[in-house]
Gaussian input, Z-matrix of N, CA and C with variables (Angstrom, degrees):
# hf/3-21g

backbone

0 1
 N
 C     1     B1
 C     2     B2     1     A1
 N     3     B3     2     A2     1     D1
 C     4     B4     3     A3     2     D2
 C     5     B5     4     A4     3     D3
 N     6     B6     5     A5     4     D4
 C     7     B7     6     A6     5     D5
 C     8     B8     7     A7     6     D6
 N     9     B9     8     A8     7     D7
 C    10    B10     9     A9     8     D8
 C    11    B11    10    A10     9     D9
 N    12    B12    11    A11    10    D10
 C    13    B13    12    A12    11    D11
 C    14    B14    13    A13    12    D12
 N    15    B15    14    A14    13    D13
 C    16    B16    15    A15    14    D14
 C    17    B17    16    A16    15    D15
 N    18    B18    17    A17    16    D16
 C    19    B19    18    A18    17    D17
 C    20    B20    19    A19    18    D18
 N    21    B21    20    A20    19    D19
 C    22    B22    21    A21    20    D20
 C    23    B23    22    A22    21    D21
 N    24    B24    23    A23    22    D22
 C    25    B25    24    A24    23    D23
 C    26    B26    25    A25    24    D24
 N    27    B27    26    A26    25    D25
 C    28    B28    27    A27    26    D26
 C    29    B29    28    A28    27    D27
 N    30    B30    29    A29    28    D28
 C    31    B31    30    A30    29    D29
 C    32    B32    31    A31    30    D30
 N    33    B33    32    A32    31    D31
 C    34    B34    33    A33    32    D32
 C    35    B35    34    A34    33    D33
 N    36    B36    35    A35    34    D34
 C    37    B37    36    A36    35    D35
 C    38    B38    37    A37    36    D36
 N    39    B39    38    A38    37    D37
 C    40    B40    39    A39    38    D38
 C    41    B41    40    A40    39    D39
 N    42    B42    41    A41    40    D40
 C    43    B43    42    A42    41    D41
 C    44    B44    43    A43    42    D42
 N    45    B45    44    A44    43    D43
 C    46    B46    45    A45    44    D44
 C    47    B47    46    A46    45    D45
 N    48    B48    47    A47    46    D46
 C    49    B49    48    A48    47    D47
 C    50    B50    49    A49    48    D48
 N    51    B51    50    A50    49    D49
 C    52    B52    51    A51    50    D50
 C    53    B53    52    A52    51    D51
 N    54    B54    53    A53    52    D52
 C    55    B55    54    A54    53    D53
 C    56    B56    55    A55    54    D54
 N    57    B57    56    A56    55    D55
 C    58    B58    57    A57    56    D56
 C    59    B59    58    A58    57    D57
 N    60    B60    59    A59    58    D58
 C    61    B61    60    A60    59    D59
 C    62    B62    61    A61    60    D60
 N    63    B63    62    A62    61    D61
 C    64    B64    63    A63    62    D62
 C    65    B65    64    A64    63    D63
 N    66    B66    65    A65    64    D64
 C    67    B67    66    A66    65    D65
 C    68    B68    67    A67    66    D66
 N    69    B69    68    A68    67    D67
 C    70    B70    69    A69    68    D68
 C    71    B71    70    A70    69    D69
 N    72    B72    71    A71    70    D70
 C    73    B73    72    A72    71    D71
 C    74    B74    73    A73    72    D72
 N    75    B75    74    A74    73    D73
 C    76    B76    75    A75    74    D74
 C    77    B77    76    A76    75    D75
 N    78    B78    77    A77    76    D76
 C    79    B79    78    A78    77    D77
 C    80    B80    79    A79    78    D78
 N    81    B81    80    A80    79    D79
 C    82    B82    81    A81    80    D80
 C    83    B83    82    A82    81    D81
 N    84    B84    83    A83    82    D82
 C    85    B85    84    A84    83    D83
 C    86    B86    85    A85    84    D84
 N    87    B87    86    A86    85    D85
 C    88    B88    87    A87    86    D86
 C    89    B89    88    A88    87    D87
 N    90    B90    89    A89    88    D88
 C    91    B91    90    A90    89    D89
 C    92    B92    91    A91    90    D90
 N    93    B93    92    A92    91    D91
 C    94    B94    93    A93    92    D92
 C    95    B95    94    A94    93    D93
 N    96    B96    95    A95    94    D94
 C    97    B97    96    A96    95    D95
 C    98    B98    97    A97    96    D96
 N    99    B99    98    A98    97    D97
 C   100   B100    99    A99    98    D98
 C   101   B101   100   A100    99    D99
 N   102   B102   101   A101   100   D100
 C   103   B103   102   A102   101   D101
 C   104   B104   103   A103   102   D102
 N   105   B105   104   A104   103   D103
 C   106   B106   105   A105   104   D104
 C   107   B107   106   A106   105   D105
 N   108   B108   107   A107   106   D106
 C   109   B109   108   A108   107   D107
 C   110   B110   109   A109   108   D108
 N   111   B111   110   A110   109   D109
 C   112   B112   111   A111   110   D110
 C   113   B113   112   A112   111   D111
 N   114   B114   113   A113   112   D112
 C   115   B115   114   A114   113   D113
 C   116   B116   115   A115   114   D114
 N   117   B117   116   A116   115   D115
 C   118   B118   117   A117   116   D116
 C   119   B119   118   A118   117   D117
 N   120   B120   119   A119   118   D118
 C   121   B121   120   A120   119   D119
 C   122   B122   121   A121   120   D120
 N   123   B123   122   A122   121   D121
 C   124   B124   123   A123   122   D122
 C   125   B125   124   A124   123   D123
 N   126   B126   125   A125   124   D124
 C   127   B127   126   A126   125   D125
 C   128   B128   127   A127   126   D126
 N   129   B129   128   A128   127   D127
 C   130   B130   129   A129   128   D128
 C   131   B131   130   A130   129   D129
 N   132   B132   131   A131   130   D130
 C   133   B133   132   A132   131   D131
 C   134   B134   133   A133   132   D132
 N   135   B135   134   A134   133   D133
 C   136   B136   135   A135   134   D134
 C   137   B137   136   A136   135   D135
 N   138   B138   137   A137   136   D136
 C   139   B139   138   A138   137   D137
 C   140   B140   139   A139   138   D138
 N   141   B141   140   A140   139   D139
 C   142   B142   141   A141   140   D140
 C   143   B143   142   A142   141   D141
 N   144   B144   143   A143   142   D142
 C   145   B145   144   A144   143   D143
 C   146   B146   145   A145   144   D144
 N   147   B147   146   A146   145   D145
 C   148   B148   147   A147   146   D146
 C   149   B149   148   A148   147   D147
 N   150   B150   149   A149   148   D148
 C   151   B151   150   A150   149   D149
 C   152   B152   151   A151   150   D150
 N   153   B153   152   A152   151   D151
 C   154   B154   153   A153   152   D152
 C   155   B155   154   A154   153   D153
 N   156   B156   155   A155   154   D154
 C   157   B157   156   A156   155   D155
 C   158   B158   157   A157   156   D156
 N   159   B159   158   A158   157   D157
 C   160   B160   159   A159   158   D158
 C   161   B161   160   A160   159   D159
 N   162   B162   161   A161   160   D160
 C   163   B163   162   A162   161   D161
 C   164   B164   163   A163   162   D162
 N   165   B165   164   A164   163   D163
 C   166   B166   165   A165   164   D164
 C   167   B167   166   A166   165   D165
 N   168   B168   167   A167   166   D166
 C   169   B169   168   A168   167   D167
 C   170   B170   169   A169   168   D168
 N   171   B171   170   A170   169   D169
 C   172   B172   171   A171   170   D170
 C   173   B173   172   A172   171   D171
 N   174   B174   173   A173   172   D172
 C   175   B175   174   A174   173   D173
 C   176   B176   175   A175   174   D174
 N   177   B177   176   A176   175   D175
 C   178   B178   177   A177   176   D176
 C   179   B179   178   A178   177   D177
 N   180   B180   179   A179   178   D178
 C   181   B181   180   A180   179   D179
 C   182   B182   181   A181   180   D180
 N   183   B183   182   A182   181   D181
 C   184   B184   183   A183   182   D182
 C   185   B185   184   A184   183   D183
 N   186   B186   185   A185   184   D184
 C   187   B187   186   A186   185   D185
 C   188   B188   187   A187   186   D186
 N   189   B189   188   A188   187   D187
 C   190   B190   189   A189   188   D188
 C   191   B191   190   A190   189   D189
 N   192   B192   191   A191   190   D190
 C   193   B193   192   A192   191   D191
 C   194   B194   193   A193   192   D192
 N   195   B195   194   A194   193   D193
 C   196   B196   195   A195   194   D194
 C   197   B197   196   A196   195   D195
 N   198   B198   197   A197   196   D196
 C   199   B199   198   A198   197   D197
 C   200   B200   199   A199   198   D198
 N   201   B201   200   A200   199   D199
 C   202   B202   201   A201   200   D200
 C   203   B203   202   A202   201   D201
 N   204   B204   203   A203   202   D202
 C   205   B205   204   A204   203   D203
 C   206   B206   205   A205   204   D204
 N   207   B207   206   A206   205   D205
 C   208   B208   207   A207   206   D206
 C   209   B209   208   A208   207   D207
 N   210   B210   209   A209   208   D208
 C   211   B211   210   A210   209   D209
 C   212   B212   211   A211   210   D210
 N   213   B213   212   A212   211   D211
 C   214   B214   213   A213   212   D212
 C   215   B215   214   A214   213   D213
 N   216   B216   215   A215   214   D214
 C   217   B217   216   A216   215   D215
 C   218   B218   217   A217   216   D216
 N   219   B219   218   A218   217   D217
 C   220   B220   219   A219   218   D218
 C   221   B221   220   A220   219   D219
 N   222   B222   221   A221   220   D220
 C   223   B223   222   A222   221   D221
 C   224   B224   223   A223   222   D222
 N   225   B225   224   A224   223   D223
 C   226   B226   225   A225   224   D224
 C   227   B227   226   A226   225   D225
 N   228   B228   227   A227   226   D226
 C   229   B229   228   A228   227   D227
 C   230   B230   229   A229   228   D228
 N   231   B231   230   A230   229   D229
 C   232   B232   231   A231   230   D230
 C   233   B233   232   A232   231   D231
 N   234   B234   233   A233   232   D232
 C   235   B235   234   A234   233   D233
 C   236   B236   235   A235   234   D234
 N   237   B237   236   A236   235   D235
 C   238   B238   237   A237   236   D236
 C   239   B239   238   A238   237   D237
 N   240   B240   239   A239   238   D238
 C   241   B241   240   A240   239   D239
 C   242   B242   241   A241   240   D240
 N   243   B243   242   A242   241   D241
 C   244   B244   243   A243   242   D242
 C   245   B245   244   A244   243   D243
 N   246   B246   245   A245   244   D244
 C   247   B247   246   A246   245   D245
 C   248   B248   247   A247   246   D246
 N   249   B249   248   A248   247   D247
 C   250   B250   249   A249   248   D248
 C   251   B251   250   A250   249   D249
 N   252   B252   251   A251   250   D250
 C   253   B253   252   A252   251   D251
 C   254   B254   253   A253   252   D252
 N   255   B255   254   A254   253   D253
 C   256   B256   255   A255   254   D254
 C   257   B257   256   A256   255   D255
 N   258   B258   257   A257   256   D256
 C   259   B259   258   A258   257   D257
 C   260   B260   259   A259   258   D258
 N   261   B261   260   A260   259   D259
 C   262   B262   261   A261   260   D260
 C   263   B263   262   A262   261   D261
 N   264   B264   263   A263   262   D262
 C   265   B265   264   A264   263   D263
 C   266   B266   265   A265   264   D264
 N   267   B267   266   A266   265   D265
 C   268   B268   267   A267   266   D266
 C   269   B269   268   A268   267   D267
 N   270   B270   269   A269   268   D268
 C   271   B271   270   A270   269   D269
 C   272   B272   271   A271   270   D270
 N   273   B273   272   A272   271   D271
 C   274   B274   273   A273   272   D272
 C   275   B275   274   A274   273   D273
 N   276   B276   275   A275   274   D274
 C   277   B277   276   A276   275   D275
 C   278   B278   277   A277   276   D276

   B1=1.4523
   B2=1.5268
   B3=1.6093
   B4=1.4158
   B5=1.8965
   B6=1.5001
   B7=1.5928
   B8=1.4619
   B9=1.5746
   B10=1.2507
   B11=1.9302
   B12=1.2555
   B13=1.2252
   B14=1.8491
   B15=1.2637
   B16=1.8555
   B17=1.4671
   B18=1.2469
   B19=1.0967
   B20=1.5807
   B21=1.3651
   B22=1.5082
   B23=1.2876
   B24=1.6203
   B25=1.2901
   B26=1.3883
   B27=1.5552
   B28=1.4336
   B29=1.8582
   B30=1.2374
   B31=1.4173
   B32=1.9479
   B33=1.6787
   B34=1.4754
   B35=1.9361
   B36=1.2856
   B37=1.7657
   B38=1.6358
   B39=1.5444
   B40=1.6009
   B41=1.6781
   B42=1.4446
   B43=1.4710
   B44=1.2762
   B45=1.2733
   B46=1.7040
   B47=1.6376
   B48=1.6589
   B49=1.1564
   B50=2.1088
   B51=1.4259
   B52=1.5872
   B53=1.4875
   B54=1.3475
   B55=1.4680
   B56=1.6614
   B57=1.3414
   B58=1.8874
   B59=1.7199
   B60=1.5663
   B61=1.8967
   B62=1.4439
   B63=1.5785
   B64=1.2129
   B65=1.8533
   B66=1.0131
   B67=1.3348
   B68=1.4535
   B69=1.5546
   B70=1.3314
   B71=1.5210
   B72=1.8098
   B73=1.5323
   B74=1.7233
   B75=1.5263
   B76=1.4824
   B77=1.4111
   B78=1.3382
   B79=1.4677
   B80=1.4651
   B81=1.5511
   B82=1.4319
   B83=1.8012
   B84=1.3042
   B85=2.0812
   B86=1.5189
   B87=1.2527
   B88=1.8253
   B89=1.5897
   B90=1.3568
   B91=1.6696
   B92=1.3973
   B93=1.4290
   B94=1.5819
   B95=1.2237
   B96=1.5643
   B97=0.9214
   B98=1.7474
   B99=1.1954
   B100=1.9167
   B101=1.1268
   B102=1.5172
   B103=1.7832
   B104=1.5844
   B105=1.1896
   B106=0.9961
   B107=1.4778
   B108=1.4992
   B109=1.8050
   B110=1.5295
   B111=1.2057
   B112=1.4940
   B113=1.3299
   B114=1.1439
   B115=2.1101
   B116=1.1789
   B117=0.9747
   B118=1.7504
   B119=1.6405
   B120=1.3472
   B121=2.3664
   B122=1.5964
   B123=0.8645
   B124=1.5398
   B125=1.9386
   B126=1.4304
   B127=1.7145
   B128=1.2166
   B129=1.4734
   B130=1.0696
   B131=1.3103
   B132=1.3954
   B133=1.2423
   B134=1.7600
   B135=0.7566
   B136=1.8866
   B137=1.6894
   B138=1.0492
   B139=1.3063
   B140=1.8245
   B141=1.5696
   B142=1.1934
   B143=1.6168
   B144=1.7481
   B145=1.3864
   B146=1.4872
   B147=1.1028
   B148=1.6242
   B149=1.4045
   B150=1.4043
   B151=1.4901
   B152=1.3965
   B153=1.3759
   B154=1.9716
   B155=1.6763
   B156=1.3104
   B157=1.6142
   B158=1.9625
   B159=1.2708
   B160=1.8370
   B161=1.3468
   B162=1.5389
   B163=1.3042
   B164=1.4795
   B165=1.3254
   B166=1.6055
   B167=2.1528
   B168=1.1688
   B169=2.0226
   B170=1.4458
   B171=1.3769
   B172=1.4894
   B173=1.7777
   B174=1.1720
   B175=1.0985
   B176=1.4367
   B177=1.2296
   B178=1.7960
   B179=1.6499
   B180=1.2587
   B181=1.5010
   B182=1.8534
   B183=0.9818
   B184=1.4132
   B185=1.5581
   B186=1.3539
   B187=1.4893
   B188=1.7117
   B189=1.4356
   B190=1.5591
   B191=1.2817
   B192=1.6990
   B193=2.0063
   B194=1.4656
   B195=1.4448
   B196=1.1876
   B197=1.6294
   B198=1.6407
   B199=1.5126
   B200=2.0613
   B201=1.3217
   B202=1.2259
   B203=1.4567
   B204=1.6548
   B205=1.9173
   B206=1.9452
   B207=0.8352
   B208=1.9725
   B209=1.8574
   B210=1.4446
   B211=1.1243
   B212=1.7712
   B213=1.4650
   B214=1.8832
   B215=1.7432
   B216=1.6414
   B217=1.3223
   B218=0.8538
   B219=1.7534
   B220=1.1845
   B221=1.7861
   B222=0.9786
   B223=1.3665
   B224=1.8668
   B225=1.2358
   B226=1.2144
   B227=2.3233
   B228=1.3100
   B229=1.4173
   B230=1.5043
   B231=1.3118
   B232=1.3938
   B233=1.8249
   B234=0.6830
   B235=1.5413
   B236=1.5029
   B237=1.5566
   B238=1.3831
   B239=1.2716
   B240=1.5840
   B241=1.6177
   B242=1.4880
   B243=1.1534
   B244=1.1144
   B245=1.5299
   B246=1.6090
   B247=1.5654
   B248=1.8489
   B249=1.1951
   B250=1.5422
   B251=1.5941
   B252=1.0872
   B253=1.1949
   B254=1.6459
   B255=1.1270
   B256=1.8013
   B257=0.8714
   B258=1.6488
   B259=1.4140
   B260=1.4440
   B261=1.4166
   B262=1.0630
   B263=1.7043
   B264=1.3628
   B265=1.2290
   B266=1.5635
   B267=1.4229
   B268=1.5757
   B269=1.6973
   B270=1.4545
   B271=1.6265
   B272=1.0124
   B273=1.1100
   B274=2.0389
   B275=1.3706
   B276=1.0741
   B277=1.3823
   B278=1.8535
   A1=108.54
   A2=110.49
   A3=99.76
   A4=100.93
   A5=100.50
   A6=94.27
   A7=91.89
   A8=115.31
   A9=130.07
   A10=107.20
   A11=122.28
   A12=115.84
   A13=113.66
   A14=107.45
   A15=87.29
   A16=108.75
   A17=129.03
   A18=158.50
   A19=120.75
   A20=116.08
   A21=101.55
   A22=111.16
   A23=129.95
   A24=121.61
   A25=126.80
   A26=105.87
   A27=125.70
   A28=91.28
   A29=138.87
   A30=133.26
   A31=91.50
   A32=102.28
   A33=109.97
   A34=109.28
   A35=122.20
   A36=113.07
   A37=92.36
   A38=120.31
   A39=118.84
   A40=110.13
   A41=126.35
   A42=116.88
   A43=99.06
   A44=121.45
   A45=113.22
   A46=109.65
   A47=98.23
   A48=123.58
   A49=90.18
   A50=95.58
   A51=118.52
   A52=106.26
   A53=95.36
   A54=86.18
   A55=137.21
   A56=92.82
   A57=111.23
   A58=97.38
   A59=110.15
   A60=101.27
   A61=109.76
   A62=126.24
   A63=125.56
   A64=91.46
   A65=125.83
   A66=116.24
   A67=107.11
   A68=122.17
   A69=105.72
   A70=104.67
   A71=108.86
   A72=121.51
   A73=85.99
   A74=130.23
   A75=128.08
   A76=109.81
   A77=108.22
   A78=125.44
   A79=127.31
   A80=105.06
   A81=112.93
   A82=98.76
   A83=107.74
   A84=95.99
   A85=102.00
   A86=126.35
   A87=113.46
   A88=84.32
   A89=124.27
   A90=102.75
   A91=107.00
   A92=105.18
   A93=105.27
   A94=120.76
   A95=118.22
   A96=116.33
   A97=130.47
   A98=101.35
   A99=97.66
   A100=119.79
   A101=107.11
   A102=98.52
   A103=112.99
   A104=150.62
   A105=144.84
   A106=127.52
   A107=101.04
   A108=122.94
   A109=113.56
   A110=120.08
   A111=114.92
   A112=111.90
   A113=113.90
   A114=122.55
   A115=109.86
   A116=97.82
   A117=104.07
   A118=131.72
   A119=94.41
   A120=95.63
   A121=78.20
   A122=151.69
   A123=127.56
   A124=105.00
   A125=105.82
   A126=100.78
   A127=126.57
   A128=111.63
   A129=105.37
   A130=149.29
   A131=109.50
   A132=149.43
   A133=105.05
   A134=117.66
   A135=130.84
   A136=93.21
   A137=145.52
   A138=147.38
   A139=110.47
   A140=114.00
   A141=124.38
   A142=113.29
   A143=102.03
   A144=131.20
   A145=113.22
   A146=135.77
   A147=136.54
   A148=107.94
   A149=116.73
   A150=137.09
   A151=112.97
   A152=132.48
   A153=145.82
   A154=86.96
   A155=109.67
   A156=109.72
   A157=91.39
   A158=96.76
   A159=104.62
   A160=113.95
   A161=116.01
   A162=90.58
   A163=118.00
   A164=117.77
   A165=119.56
   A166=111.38
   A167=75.70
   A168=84.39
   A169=118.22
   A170=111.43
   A171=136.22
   A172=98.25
   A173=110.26
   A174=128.06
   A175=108.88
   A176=119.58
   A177=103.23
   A178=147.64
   A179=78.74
   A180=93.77
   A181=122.41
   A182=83.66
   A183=102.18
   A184=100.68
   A185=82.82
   A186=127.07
   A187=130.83
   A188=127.69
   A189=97.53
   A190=110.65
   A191=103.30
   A192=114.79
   A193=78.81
   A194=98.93
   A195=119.22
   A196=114.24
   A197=125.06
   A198=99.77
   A199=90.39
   A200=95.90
   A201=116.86
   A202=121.33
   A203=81.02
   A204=88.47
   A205=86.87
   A206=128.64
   A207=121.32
   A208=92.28
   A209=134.92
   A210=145.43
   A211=102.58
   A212=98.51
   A213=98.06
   A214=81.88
   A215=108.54
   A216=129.85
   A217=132.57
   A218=129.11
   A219=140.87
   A220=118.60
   A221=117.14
   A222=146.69
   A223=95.55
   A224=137.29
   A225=146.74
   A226=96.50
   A227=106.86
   A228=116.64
   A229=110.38
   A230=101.29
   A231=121.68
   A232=105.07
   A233=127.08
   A234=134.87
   A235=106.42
   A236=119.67
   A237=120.04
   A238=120.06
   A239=110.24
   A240=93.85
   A241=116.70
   A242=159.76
   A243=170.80
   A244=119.17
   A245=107.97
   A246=118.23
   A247=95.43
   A248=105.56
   A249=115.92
   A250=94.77
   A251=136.70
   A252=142.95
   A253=113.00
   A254=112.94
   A255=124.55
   A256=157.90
   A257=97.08
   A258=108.41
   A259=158.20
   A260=129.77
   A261=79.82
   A262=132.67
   A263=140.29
   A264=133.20
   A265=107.46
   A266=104.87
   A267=113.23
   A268=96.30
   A269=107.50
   A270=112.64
   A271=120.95
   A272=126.54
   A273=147.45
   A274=101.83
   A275=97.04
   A276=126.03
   A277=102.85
   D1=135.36
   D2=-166.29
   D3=-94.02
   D4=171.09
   D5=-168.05
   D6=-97.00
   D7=162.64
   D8=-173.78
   D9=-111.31
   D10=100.85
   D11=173.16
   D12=-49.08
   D13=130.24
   D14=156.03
   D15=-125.21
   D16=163.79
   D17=-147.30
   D18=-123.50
   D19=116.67
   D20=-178.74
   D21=-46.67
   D22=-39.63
   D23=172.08
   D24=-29.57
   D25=-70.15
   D26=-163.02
   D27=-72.35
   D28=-17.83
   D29=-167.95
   D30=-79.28
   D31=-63.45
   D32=-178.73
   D33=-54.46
   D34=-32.38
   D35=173.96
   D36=-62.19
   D37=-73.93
   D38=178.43
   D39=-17.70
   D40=-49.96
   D41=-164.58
   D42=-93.38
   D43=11.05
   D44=176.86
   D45=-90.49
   D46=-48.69
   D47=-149.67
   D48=-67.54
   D49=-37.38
   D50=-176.94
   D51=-57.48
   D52=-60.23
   D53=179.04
   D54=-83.20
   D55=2.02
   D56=171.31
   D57=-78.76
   D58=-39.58
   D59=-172.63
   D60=-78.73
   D61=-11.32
   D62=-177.91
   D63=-88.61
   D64=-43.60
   D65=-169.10
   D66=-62.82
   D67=-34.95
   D68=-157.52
   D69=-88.01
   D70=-8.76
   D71=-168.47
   D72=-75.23
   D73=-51.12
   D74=-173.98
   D75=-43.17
   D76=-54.95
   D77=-175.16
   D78=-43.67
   D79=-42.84
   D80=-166.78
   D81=-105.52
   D82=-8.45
   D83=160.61
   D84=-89.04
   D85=-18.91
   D86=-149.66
   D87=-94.76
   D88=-15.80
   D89=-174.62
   D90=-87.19
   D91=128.83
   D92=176.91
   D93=-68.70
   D94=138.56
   D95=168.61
   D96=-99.36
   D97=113.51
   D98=-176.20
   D99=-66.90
   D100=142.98
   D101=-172.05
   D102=-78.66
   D103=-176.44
   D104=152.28
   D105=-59.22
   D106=-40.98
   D107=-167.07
   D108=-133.20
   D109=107.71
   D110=-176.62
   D111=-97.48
   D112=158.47
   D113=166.19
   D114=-91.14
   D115=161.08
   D116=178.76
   D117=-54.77
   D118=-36.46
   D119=169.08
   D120=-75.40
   D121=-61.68
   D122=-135.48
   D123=-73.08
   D124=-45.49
   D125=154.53
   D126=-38.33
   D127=-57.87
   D128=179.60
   D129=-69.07
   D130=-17.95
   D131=169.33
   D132=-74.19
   D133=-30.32
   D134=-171.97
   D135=-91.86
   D136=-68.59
   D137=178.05
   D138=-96.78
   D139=28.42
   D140=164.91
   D141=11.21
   D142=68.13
   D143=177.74
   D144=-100.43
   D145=155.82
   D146=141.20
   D147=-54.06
   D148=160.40
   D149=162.94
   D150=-69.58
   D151=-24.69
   D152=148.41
   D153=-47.07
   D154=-66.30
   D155=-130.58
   D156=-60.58
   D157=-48.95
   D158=-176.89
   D159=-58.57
   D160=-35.71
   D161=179.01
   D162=-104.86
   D163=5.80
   D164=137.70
   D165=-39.02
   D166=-73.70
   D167=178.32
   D168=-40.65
   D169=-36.76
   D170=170.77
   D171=-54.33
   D172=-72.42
   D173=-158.78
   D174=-66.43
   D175=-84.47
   D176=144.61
   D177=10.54
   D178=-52.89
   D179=-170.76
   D180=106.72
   D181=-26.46
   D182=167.72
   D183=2.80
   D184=-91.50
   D185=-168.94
   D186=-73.67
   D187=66.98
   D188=-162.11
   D189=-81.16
   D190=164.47
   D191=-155.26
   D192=-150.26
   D193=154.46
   D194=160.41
   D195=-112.76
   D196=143.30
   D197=175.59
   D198=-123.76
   D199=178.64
   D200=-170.18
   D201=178.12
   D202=101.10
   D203=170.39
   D204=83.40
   D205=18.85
   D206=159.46
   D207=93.21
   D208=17.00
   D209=-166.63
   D210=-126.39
   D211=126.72
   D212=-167.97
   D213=-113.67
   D214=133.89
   D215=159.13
   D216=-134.86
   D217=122.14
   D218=-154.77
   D219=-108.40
   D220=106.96
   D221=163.22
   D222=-11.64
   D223=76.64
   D224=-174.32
   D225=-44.63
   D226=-34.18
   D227=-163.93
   D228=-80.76
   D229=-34.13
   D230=-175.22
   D231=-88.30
   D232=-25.65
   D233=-177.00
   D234=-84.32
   D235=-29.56
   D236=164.37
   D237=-79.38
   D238=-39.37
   D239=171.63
   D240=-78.39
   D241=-1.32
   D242=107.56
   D243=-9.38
   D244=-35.38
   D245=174.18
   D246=-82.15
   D247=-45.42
   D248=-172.42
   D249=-61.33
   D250=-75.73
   D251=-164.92
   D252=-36.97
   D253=-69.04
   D254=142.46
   D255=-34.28
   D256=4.01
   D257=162.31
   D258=-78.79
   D259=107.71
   D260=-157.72
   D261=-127.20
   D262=172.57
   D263=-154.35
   D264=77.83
   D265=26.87
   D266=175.06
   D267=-76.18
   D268=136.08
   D269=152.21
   D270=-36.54
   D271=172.64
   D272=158.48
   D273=-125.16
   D274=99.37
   D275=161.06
   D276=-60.52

């Protein structure tokens, strides 16, 4: 078997190349991912509400939910524009 010289070069490309696959491995766990459909502690917990206060919002309208099977789930997409919508001392764009 023949021997393979290496090269500080080719050692320093190795720790580049190394440390570009560790960065992009950090990158793609640290971005959160939003769920599509939330439960109710997890709403509430996200806009750090009471279980009154949400299903006032529920009730209202506030808030639209879907339920299914005695289980209330909230539209993760719809709950942001609703915070957006409500804001207030928002600019005009």
């Amino acid at each position: 078997m023949a021997a393979k010289i290496i090269t500080p070069e080719d050692l320093n490309e190795f720790k580049v190349d190394l440390l570009n696959d560790i960065k992009l491995l950090i990158t793609n766990q640290t971005e959160p991912q939003a769920k599509k459909w939330l439960k109710s502690p997890e709403v509430r917990k996200l806009l750090g509400i009471s279980t009154g206060t949400l299903q006032n919002l529920r009730i209202n309208g506030t808030i639209p939910y879907t339920k299914m099977g005695g289980v209330i789930y909230y539209d993760y997409v719809e709950i942001m524009k609703v915070l957006d919508q409500n804001t207030v001392n928002k600019s005009e764009d």
